[in-house]
C-alpha positions as CSV (number, residue, x, y, z in Angstrom):
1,X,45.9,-77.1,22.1
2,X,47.1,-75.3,25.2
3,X,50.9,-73.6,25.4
4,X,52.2,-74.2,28.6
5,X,55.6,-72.3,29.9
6,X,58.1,-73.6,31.8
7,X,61.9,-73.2,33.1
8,X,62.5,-76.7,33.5
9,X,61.2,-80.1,31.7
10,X,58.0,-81.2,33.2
11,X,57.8,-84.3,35.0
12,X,54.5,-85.7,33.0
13,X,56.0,-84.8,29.2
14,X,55.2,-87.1,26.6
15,X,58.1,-87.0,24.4
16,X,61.0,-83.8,24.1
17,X,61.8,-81.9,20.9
18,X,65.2,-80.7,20.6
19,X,65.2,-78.2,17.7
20,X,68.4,-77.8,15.2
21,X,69.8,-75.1,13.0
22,X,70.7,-76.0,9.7
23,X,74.1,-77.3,9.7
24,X,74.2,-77.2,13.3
25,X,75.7,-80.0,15.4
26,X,73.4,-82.4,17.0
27,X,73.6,-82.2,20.7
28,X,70.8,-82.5,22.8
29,X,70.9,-82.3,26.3
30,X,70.0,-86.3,27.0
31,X,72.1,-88.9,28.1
32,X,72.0,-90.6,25.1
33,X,73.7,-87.3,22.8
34,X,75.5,-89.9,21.5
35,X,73.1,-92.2,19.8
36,X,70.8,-89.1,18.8
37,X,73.8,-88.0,16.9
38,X,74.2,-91.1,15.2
39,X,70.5,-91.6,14.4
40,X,70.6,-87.7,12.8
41,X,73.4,-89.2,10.5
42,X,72.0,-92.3,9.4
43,X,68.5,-90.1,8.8
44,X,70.4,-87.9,6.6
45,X,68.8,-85.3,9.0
46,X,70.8,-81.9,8.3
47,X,68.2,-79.3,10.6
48,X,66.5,-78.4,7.1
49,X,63.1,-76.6,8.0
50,X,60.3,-78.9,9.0
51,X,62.8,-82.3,8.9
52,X,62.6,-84.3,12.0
53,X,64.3,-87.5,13.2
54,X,62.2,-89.5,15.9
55,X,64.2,-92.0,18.3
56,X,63.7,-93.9,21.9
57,X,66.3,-93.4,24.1
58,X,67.5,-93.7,28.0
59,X,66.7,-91.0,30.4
60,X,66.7,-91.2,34.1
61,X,65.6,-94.9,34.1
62,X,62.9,-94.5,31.5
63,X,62.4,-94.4,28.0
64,X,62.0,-90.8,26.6
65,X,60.2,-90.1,23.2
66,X,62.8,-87.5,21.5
67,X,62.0,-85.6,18.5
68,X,65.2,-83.5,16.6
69,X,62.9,-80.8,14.5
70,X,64.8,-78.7,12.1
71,X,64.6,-74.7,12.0
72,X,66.2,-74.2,8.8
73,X,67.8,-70.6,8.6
74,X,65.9,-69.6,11.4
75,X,63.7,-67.3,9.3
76,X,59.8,-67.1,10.7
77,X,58.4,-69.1,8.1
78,X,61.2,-72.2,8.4
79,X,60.6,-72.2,12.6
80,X,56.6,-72.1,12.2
81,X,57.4,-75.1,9.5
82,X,59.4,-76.5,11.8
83,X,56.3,-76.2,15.0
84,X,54.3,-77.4,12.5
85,X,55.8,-80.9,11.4
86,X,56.2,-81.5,15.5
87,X,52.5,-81.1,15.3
88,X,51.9,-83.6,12.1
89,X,53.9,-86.0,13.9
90,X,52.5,-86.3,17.0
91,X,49.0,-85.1,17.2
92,X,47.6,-88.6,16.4
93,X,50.5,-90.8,18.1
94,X,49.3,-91.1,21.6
95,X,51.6,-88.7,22.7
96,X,49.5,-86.1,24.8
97,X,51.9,-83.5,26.3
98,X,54.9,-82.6,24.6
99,X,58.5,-79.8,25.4
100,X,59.6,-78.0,23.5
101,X,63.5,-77.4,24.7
102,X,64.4,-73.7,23.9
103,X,68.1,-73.5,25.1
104,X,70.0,-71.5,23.0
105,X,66.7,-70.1,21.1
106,X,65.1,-66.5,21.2
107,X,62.1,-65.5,23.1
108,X,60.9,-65.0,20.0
109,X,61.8,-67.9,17.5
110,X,61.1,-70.3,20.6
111,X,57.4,-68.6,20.3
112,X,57.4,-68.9,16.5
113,X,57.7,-72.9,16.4
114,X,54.7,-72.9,19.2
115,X,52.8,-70.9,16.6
116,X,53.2,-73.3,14.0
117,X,52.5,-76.2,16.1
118,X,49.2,-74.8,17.0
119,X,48.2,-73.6,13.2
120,X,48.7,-77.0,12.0
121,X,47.0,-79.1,14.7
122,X,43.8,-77.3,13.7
123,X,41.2,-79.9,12.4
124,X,37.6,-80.2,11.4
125,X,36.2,-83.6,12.5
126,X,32.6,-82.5,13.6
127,X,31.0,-84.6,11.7
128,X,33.2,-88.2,11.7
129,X,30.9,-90.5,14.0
130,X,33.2,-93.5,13.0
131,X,36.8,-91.5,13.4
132,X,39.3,-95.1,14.3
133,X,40.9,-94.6,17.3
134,X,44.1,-94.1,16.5
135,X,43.5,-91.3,13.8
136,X,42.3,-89.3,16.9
137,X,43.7,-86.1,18.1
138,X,46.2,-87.1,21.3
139,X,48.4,-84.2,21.5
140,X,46.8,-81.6,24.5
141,X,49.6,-79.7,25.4
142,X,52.9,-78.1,24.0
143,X,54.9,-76.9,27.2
144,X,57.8,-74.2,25.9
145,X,61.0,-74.7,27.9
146,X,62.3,-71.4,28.3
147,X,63.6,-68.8,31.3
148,X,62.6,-65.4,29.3
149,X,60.3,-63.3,31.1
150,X,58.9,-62.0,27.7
151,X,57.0,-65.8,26.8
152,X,54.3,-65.0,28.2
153,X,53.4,-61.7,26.7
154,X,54.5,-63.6,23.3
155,X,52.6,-66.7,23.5
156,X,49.2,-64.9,24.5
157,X,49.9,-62.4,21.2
158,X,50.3,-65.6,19.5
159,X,47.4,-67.4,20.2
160,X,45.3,-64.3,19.3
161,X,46.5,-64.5,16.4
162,X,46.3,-68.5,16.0
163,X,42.5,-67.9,17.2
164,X,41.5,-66.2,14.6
165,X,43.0,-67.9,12.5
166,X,41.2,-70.8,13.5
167,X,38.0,-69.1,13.0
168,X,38.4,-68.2,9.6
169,X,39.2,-72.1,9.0
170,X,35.9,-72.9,10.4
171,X,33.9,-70.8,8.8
172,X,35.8,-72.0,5.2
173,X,35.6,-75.8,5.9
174,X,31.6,-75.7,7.4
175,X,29.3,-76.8,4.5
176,X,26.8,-74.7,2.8
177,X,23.7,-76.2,4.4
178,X,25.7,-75.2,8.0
179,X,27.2,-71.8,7.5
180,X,25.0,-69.6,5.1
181,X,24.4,-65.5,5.7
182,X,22.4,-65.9,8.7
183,X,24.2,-68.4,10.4
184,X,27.3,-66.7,9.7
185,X,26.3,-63.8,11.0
186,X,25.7,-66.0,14.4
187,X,29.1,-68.0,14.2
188,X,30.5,-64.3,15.2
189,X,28.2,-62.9,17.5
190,X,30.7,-64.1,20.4
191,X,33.1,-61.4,18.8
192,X,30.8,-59.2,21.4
193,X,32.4,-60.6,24.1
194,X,35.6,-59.5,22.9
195,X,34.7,-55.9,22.6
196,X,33.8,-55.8,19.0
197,X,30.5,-53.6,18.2
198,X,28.0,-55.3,15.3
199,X,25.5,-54.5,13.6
200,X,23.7,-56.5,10.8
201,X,21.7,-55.3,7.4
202,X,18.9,-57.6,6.1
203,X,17.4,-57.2,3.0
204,X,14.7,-54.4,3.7
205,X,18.1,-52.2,5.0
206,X,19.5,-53.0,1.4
207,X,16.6,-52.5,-0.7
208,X,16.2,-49.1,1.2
209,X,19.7,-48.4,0.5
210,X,19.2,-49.1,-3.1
211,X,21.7,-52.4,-3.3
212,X,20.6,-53.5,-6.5
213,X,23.6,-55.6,-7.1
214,X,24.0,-57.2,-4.3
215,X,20.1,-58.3,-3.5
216,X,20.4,-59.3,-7.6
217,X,22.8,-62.2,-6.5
218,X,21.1,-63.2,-3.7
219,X,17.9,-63.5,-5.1
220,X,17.5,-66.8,-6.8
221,X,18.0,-68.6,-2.7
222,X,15.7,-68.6,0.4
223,X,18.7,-68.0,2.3
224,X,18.5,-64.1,2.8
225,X,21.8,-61.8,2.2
226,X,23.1,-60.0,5.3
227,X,25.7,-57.1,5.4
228,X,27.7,-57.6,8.8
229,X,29.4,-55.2,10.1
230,X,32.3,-55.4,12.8
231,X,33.7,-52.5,14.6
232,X,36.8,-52.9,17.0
233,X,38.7,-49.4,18.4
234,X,41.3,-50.1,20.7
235,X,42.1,-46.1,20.3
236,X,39.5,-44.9,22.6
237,X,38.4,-42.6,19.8
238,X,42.0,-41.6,19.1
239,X,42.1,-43.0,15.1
240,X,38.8,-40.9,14.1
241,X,38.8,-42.7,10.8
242,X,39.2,-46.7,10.8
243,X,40.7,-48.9,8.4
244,X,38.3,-50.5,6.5
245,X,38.5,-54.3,5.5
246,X,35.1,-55.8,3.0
247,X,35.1,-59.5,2.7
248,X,33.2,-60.9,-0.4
249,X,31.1,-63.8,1.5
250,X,29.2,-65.9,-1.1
251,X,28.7,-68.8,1.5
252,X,27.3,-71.0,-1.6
253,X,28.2,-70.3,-5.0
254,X,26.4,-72.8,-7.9
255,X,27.2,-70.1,-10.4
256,X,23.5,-69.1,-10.7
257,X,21.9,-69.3,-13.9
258,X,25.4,-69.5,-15.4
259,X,25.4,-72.6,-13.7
260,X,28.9,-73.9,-13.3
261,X,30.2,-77.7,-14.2
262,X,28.6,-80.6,-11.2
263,X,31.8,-82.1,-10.7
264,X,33.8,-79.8,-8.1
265,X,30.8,-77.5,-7.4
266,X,31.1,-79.1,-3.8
267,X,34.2,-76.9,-2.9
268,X,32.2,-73.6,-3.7
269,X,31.0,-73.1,0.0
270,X,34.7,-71.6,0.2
271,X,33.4,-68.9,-1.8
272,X,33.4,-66.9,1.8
273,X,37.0,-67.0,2.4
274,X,37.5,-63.0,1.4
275,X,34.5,-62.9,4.4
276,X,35.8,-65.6,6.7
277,X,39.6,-63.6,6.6
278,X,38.1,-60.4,7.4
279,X,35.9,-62.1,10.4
280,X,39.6,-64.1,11.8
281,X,41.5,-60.7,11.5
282,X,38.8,-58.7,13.2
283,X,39.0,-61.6,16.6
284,X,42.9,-61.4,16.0
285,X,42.8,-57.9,16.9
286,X,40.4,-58.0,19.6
287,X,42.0,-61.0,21.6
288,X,45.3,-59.0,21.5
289,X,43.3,-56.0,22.4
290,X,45.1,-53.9,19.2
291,X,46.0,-50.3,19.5
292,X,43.9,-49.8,16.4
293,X,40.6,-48.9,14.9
294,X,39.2,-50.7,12.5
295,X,35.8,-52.1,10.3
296,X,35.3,-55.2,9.5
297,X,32.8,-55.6,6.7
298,X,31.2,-59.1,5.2
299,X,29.3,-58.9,2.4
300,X,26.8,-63.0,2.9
301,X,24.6,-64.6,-0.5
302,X,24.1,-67.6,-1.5
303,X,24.2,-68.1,-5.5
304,X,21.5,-70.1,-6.3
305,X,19.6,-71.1,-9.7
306,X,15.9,-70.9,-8.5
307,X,13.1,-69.5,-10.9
308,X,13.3,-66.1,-9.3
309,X,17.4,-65.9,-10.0
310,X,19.0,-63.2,-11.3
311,X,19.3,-63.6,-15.4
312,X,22.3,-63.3,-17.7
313,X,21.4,-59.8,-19.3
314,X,19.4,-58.2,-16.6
315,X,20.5,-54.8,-15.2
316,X,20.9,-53.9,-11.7
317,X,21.5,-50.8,-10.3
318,X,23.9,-50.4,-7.5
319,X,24.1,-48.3,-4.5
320,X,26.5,-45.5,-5.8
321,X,23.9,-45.2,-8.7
322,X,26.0,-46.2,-11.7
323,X,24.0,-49.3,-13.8
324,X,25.4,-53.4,-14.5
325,X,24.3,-55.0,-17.3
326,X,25.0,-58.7,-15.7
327,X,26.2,-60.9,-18.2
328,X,27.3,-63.8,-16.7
329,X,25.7,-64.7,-12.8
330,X,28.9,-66.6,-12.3
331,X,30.7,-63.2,-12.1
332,X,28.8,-62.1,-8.7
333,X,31.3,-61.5,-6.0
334,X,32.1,-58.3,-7.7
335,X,28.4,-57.4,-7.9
336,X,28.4,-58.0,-3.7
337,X,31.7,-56.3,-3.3
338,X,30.7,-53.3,-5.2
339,X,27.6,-52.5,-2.9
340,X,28.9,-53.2,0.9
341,X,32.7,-51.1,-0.9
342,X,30.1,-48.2,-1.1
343,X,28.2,-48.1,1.4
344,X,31.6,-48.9,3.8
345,X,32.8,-45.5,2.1
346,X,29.7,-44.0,2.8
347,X,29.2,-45.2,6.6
348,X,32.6,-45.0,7.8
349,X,34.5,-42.5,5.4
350,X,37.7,-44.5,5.5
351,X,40.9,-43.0,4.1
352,X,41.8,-46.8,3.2
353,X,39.7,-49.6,2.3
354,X,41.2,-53.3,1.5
355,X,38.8,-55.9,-0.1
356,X,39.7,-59.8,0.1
357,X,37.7,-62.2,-2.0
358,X,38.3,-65.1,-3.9
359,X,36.8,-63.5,-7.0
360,X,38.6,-65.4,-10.0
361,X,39.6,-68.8,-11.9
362,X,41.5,-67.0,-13.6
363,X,43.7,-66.1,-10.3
364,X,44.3,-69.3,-9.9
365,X,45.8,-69.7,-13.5
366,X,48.0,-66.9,-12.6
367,X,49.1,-68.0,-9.4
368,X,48.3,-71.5,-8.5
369,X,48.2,-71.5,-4.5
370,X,51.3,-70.0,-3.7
371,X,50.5,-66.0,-4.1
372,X,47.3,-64.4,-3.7
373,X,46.8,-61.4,-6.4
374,X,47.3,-57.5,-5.1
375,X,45.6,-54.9,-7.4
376,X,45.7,-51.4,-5.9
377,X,45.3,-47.4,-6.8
378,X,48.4,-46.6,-4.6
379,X,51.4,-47.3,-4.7
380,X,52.1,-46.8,-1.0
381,X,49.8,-49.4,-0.3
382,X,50.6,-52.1,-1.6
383,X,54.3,-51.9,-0.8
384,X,53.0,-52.6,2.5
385,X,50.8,-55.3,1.6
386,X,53.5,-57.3,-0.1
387,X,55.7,-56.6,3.1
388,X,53.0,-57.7,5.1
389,X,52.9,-60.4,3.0
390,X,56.2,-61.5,3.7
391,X,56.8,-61.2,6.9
392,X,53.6,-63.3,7.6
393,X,53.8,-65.5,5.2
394,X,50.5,-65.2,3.4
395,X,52.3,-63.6,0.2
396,X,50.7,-61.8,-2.7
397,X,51.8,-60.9,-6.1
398,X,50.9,-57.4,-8.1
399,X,49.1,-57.3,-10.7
400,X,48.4,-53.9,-12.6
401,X,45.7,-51.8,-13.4
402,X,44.8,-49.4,-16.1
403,X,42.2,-47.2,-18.7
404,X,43.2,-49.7,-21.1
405,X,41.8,-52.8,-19.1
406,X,39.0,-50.4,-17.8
407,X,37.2,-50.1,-20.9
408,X,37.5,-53.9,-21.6
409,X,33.9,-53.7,-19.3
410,X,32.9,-50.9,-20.3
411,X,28.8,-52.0,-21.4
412,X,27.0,-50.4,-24.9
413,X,23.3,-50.2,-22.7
414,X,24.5,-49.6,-19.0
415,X,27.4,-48.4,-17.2
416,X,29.4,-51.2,-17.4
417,X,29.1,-54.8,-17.8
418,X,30.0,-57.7,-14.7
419,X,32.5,-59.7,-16.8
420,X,35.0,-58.8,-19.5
421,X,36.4,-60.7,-22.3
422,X,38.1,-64.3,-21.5
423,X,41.6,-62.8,-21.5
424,X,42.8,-60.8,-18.4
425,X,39.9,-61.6,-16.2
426,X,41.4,-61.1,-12.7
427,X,42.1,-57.5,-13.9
428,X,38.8,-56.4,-15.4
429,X,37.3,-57.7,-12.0
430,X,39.8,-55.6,-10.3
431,X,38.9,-53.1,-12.5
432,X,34.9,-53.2,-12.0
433,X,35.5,-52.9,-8.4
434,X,37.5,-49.8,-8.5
435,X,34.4,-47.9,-10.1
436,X,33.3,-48.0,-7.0
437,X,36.2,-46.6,-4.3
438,X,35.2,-43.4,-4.0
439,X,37.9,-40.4,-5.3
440,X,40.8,-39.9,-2.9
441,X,40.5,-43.6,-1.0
442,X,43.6,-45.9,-0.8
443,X,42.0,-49.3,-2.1
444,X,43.6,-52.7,-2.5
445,X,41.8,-55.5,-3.7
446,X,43.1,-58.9,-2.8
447,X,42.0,-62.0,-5.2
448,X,42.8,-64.9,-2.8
449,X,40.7,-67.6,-4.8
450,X,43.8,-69.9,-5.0
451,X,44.6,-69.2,-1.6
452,X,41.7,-70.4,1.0
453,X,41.3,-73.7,0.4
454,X,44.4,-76.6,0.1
455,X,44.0,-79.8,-1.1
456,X,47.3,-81.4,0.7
457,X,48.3,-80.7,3.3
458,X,50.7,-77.6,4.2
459,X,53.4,-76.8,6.6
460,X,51.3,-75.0,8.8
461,X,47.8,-76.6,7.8
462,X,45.7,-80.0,7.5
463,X,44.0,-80.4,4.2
464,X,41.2,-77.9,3.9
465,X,40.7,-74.4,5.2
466,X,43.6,-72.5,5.0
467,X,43.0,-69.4,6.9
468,X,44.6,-67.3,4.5
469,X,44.6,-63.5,5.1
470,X,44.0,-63.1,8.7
471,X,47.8,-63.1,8.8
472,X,48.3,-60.9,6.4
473,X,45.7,-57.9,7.4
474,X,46.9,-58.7,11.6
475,X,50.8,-57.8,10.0
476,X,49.7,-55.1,8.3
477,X,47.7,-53.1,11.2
478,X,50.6,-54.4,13.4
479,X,53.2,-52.7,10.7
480,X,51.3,-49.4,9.7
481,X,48.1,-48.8,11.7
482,X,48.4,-49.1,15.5
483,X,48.3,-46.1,17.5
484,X,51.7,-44.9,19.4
C-alpha cells in the first residue's frame, strides 16, 4: 500500500473518509452533510473506535464513495483501529485509491490511522492460484489530506516501522517446508542493503563453540541449525555496548521425540515468532536509520523426531558449561535460547539483553492472546517494557521470579533439568533461562506464545501472523536507547 500526501482531495480518489471523535457531531465537508448526518443516526454510529458508516452521496456532479470512521477517544490504539477498519472495508471492494480527510486532526493522529490502515491490509496470498476475483486486494493507495509540513517525516517513520512489521508476518505465516534455518537466514540477507552487518554460525561454528543444547534440538532434522546474527549502529561507534535482542526461532516444532498431539501440529511453524520479532525490529530500525546500536540475534532448528533425535533423558552440555538432563524434547526453545543468550553475552558484552520466544502452553493459559508474559532480573527494566508495551500496543503482563521456583528444575544427575513440574511452567522456563545471563546483565524474557499467531481477525491484522513484538522492542529503543 503506498501513503500518498496531499493538501487538497485528489481528483482520481476512490471514495473519502471523514474520521469522527466519539461523541462528536457529524459534519463532513460534502454537499450532502445533511444526509451523512442522518445515515450516522439511523446506523447508531456514535465515532466509537473502528465503527464506520458507508453511504453514496452527491458531489460535484458525481457519486462519491464516503466512509465516516470512528477515532474513539483519540488514544493511539483507537485511531490505528480506526485506519484499520478503513482498510477491512475497502481493500477487497474495488475501491483502489482512497483520502483520508485530516481537518481538524494532528500531524500525528492523522499519521496514526494511516498506520493502521497499512498494518491491517497486510496479507499472505502467495500461494491461492484460484483467489475469486472479487476477494482480491483493490485498494493501492491511501492519500492523507493534510497541510502540516511534519507528514512527511511521520509517514516515512511510519512505514519503517509498518515494514518490519510486515516482515516478521512473513516469516510467521510461511510454512515449514518454505522458511526453515537456512532459508531464513536468506529471507534477511536484503537487511544488508539497509546497513545492517551479518554474520551466520553453522553447525561446525557451534559444535566448536561447545552448543550442546542447541545442536541437541536440532539434531533429529536434515535442516541444519544456524545462529544469525544482525548488527545495526546508527551511533557511529558512539553506544560502545549494544542492546542485545535473542529470538528463539524453532522454524518447525513436532515436539521431537515427545511428539506432540497430530491435530494442530500444523500451526507449529510459528514457533519462530520470538526470531521473526527480533528480525522485523532489527529492519524497523534500519529503515528509520535509528540513533541506536543494537544486536539482533536468531537462534533457527527444526524439531524433528528422526532416529538420530535428541532423547528424553539424554544430557547436553551447553556453551556456559553447566549440564541439562533433557526430559522432555518438547521443552527445546529454552535449550536454543540458553546457548545463542551465552554466547550473545560473550560476543557482544551487552549491559542488557531481552529474549522473545514463544516458549510456553502454559502462557497461553495465563494470558490467552491479549498480554504476552514479562519475566525479568530488574526492576528498571521491565517498567519500561510494560510502558513500551503500552504505548505501542503490543502489551505484556509480569510475571515473577524466584529461589523458590528455581529449584523446582533443579536435576538430581546434572545441573538442571529442561522442564519442571506441570504447575508454574512459564516460570520455571523463565527460570532455566536466567542460569544463563551472565552476573550483572539486565535480562527480560518475553513469552509471546499467545501472541504471534491470531485466529480472527484483529483490529490492525488479517487472520494469521501477527507481528507481535516488533512494536514493542522499536518503542522501547525509541523510549530508552537512542543516542542524543
Amino acid at each position: 500500500m503506498h501513503i500518498a500526501i496531499s493538501a487538497s482531495r485528489p481528483a482520481d480518489m476512490d471514495c473519502l473518509v471523514f474520521p469522527v471523535a466519539k461523541g462528536a457531531a457529524v459534519s463532513p465537508s460534502i454537499e450532502a452533510q445533511a444526509l451523512a448526518a442522518q445515515a450516522a443516526e439511523a446506523s447508531r454510529f456514535g465515532g466509537e473506535a473502528g465503527a464506520v458508516v458507508e453511504l453514496f452521496v452527491a458531489e460535484a456532479g458525481k457519486t462519491l464513495r464516503v466512509l465516516l470512521v470512528g477515532t474513539g477517544e483519540g488514544k493511539p490504539a483507537d485511531l490505528e483501529k480506526a485506519g484499520g477498519a478503513v482498510t477491512a472495508r475497502l481493500q477487497t471492494s474495488g475501491v483502489k485509491h482512497v483520502a483520508i480527510d485530516g481537518a481538524g486532526l494532528t500531524a500525528d493522529a492523522l499519521v496514526r490511522i494511516a498506520l493502521g490502515a497499512e498494518l491491517r491490509a497486510w496479507r499472505i496470498d502467495t500461494y491461492r492460484t484460484k483467489l475469486a476475483e472479487k476477494a482480491k486486494p483493490t485498494l493501492e493507495t491511501v492519500t492523507l489530506i493534510h497541510e502540516s509540513g511534519d507528514l512527511a517525516a511521520l509517514v516515512d517513520d511510519a512505514k519503517a516501522v509498518a515494514q518490519g512489521v510486515a516482515l516478521t508476518r512473513e516469516l510467521v505465516a510461511e510454512p515449514g517446508n518454505i522458511i526453515y534455518p537456512e532459508s531464513f537466514v536468506e529471507r534477511c540477507r536484503h537487511l544488508v542493503d539497509l546497513g545492517i552487518e551479518i554474520s551466520v554460525l553453522d553447525e561446525t561454528d557451534m559444535a566448536n563453540l561447545g552448543m550442546g543444547a542447541l545442536l541437541g534440538v536440532a539434531q533429529g532434522s536434515v535442516r541444519k541449525p544456524r545462529i544469525l546474527a544482525m548488527r545495526w549502529d546508527g551511533t557511529n561507534g558512539a553506544q560502545a555496548k549494544p542492546l542485545a535482542l535473542v529470538g528463539k526461532g524453532v522454524t518447525f516444532d513436532t515436539g521431537g521425540i515427545s511428539l506432540k498431539p497430530g491435530a494442530g501440529m500444523e500451526d507449529m511453524k510459528w514457533d519462530m515468532g520470538g526470531a521473526g520479532a527480533v528480525a522485523g525490529a532489527m529492519k524497523a530500525l534500519a529503515l528509520r536509520k535509528a540513533p541506536t546500536h543494537v544486536v539482533g540475534i536468531c537462534g533457527l532448528v527444526e524439531n524433528m523426531p528422526d532416529g538420530g533425535a535428541q532423547r528424553p533423558g539424554d544430557i547436553v552440555k551447553t556453551m556456559s558449561g553447566q549440564t541439562v538432563e533433557v526430559l522432555n524434547t518438547d521443552a527445546e526453545g529454552r535449550l536454543v535460547l540458553c546457548d545463542a543468550i551465552w554466547w550473545t553475552q560473550q560476543t557482544y558484552k551487552p549491559e542488557t539483553v531481552i529474549d522473545l520466544a514463544t516458549l510456553t502452553g502454559a502462557m497461553l493459559i495465563s494470558l490467552g492472546s491479549e498480554h504476552g508474559g514479562l519475566f525479568s532480573n530488574d526492576d528498571g527494566l521491565a517498567e519500561q517494557l510494560l510502558a513500551a508495551g503500552r504505548e505501542s500496543g503490543d502489551k505484556l503482563w509480569r510475571f515473577p521470579l524466584s529461589p523458590a521456583y528455581n529449584k523446582l528444575i533443579d536435576s538430581p544427575i546434572a545441573d538442571m533439568k529442561n522442564i519442571g513440574p506441570r504447575y508454574a511452567g512459564s516460570i520455571t522456563a523463565a527460570q532455566f533461562i536466567k542460569r544463563y545471563v551472565q552476573d550483572g546483565v539486565k535480562w527480560a524474557h518475553l513469552d509471546i506464545a499467545g501472541m504471534v499467531w491470531a485466529d480472527k481477525p484483529g483490529a490492525t491484522w488479517e487472520k494469521g501472523a501477527t507481528g507481535y513484538g516488533v512494536r514493542l522492542l522499536d518503542q522501547l529503543i525509541r523510549d530508552h536507547y537512542q543516542a542524543g
